[in-house]
Structures are given as structure tokens and as C-alpha cells.
N, C-alpha and C positions, 0 to 999 in steps of 0.2 A: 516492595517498590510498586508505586502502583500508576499506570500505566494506562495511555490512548495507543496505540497501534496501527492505528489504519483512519488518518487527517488528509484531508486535501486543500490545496491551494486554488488561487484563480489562476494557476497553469493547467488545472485541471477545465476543459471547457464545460464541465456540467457544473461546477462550483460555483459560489455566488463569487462576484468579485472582489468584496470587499475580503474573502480571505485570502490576506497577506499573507506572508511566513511569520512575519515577527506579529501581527494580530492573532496569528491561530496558537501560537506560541505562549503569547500573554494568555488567554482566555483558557488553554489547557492548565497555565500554571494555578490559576483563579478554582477551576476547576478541583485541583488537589492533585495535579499529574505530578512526576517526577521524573518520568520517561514518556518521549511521543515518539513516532515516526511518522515523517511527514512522505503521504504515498500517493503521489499523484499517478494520475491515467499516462503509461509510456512513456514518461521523461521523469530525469533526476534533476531539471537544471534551476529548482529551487533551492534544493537541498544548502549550497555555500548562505543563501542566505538565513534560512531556516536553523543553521548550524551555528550563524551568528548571535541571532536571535536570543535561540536556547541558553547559549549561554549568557548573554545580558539576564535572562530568566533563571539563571539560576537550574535550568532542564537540561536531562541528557537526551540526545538523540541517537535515536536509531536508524540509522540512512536506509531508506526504503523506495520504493514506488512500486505501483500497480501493473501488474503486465495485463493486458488483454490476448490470449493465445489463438491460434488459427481456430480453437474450436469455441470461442469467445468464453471462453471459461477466465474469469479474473485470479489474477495468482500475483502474492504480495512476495516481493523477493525483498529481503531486508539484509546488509552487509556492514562491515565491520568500518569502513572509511566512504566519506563523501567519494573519494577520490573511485573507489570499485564502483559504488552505483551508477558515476556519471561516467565508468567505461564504461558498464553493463549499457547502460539508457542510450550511451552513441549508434554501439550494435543494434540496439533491439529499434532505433528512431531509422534506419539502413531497412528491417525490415518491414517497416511499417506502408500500405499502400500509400500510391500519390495523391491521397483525396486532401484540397485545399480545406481547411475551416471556414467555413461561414460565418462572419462578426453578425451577422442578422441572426441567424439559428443560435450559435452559441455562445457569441462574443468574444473578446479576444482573447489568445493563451499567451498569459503575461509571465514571463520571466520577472522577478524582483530584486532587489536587494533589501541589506536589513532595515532600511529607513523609510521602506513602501513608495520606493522609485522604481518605476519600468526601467529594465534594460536591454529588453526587445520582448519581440512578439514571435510568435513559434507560428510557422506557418502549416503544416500537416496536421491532420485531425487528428489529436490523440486519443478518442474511444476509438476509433478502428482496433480490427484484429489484426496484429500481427502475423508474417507466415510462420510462425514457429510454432507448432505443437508444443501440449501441455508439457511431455517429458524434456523437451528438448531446452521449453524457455528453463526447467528449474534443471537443467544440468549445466545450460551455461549460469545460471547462478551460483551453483556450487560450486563451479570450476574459479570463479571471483572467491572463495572465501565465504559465501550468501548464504545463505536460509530461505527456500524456498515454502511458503505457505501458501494454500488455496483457501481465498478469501471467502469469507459470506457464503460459506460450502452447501448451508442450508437453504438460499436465499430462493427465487422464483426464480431470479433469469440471472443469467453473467454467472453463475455456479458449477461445482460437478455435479452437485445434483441435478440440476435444472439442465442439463447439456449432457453428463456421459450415465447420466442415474446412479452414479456412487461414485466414492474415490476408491481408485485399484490399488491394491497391495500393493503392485509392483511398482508403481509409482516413487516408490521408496520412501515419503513423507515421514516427517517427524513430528508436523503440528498441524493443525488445522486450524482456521479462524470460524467460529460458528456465530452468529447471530440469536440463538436459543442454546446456550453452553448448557442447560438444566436438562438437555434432551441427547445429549453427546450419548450415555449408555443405550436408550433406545436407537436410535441412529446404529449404534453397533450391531444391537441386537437384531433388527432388520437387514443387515449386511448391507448400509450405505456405507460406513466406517471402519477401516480396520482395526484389531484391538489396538491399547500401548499408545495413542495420540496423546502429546499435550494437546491441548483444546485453550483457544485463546479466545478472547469478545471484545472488539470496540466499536467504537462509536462510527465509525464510516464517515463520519460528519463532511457535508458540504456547503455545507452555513452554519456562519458562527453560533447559534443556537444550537446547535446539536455539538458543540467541541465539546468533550469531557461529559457527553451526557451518560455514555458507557464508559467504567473505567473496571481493566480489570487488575488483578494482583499478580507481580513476577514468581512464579516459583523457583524456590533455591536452585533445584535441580534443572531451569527451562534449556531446552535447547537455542534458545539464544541467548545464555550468558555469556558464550564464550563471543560474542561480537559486542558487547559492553566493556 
């Protein structure tokens, strides 16, 4: 099955606006996806529409979104129902600072439905960092049913590389999302990596040109089958 992982919306404020739920939706299916998860920065409250979308599309979804952690480390928590992520997204938007959005700087964070109508506008900056430490944001994901992944792990900034200089064993991780998957065994071998990760790649896309420009393939065996 093969698969975008990591989409964002214009709920996301660094996204362009024109991605919709059900535009990002079409353009993965164009693409070749059969599975997306749509992961925006700190909120679930596209997903109803995204989940509408997919299916006029003909796509499964994977309900997800982007955490930013107190150590701005991004971490993709991905669960098994709209219904866990937009518990997850309540809590995690509780600890998010009270910094307003700027519609100058980053324009507005649009809620949608599937017809690409606003149904409000999110007032707290969703790239802030959360108070919740790495362990803590993916333990209340697991504790939801979730799959907790650290995004773009190789990445320059918003990574564990880029921030704690490896992902810890003890972290307990089951997969990782890399941006260079061809480089996952060195990564080990230098001890950024634990052994034993799935290792996943998508596209991160934040404008429509980039949907579906990474896709990778579900292994039989992924630890997120059991949320399909």
C-alpha cells in the first residue's frame, strides 16, 4: 500500500492556503497514494474533514498530527479514530503557550470542511512548543491507542537529531520518519538510531506541489497496521 504519511493543511500556519483537506486529498490520490495522514502542527480539527474527503477519494486515512514538544523536537502521533486524535489535539491545544497568530506573519489557521468552507479560525500559534516533553507527548499517545513517531529525525532543525543528537533507546520508539530512509543503517551505525526501527519517508508537503512527491510502501509487518 503505498502511502504519504506526513500532509499538512492551511490549519497548519506555515502551509500555503490553498491546502484544503479535500485538495490535499485529491492531489495524494493523483499522486498514486492509497493511504495519507493528514498531520498538521498541534491540532486534529481538520481531520472530520479530511476523513470526509478520503473517502469521496476513494483513500484511507490515517488520523494523525504533528506535535511540537517542549524541546521543539516534532513528533507525528498517528491513531486509530478521528475521534482519539481530536482527544489527543484538545489536551495537547491546553498545553500549548498563549501566543496569538499573526494573520500578517502567517495567515490564518483555517478549520475546514469537505467542500473547502471555513468553519473558523484557530486562534493560538500552532508551531509553538508545547510544555510536554518528548517522552511524555508520545506516552499520552499511546495511552489514546496512537503510534507515536519522530518526524524528519534527520532533518537540520525541529528533529532529535537537530535538538537531543540521537533518538534514546529508551524512548521506546517503534518507527521513525527519516527524510534520507537510504541512510537509516549509517545513522545506526554512528549510534543516532536504535537498532530494529521501521523507518518510514514522506513527503512533509506544505504546498500542493510537493503532495505525494515522496511516497513510501506499507510493510506487511508496519507497526501501524494495527490502527488501519
Amino acid at each position: 500500500m503505498r502511502y504519504d504519511l506526513h500532509l499538512h493543511t492551511c490549519l497548519s500556519p506555515c502551509a500555503d492556503r490553498d491546502m484544503t483537506p479535500a485538495t490535499v486529498a485529491g492531489l495524494a490520490k493523483l499522486a498514486g497514494a492509497r493511504l495519507i495522514a493528514v498531520t498538521d502542527h498541534n491540532s486534529a480539527l481538520n481531520l472530520p474533514a479530511a476523513q470526509r474527503a478520503c473517502r469521496e477519494y476513494g483513500l484511507r486515512l490515517l488520523p494523525g498530527l504533528e506535535v511540537t514538544t517542549a524541546e521543539e523536537v516534532h513528533l507525528l502521533c498517528y491513531f486509530k479514530t478521528v475521534e482519539a486524535a481530536l482527544e489527543y489535539g484538545r489536551d495537547l491545544y491546553a498545553a500549548l503557550p498563549a501566543l496569538p497568530c499573526d494573520p500578517v506573519i502567517w495567515g490564518e489557521q483555517w478549520v475546514m470542511d469537505e467542500e473547502d468552507k471555513v468553519l473558523a479560525k484557530v486562534d493560538k500559534l500552532l508551531t509553538a512548543a508545547c510544555a510536554w516533553p518528548l517522552e511524555e507527548a508520545a506516552a499520552r499517545c499511546r495511552a489514546l491507542g496512537g503510534e507515536p513517531v519522530p518526524a524528519h529525525a534527520d532533518a537540520e532543525s525541529y528533529s532529535v537529531f537537530a535538538m537531543l543528537g540521537m533518538l534514546p533507546a529508551e524512548a521506546g520508539f517503534r518507527a521513525v520518519e527519516l527524510r534520507r530512509p537510504e541512510l537509516a543503517a549509517e545513522y545506526q551505525r554512528r549510534g543516532l538510531l536504535p537498532p530494529g526501527l521501521e523507518v518510514l519517508s514522506s513527503s512533509d508537503a506544505h504546498f500542493l506541489s510537493a503532495v505525494g512527491e515522496r511516497l513510501g510502501q506499507l510493510a506487511p509487518d508496519s507497526v501501524l497496521r494495527n490502527l488501519l
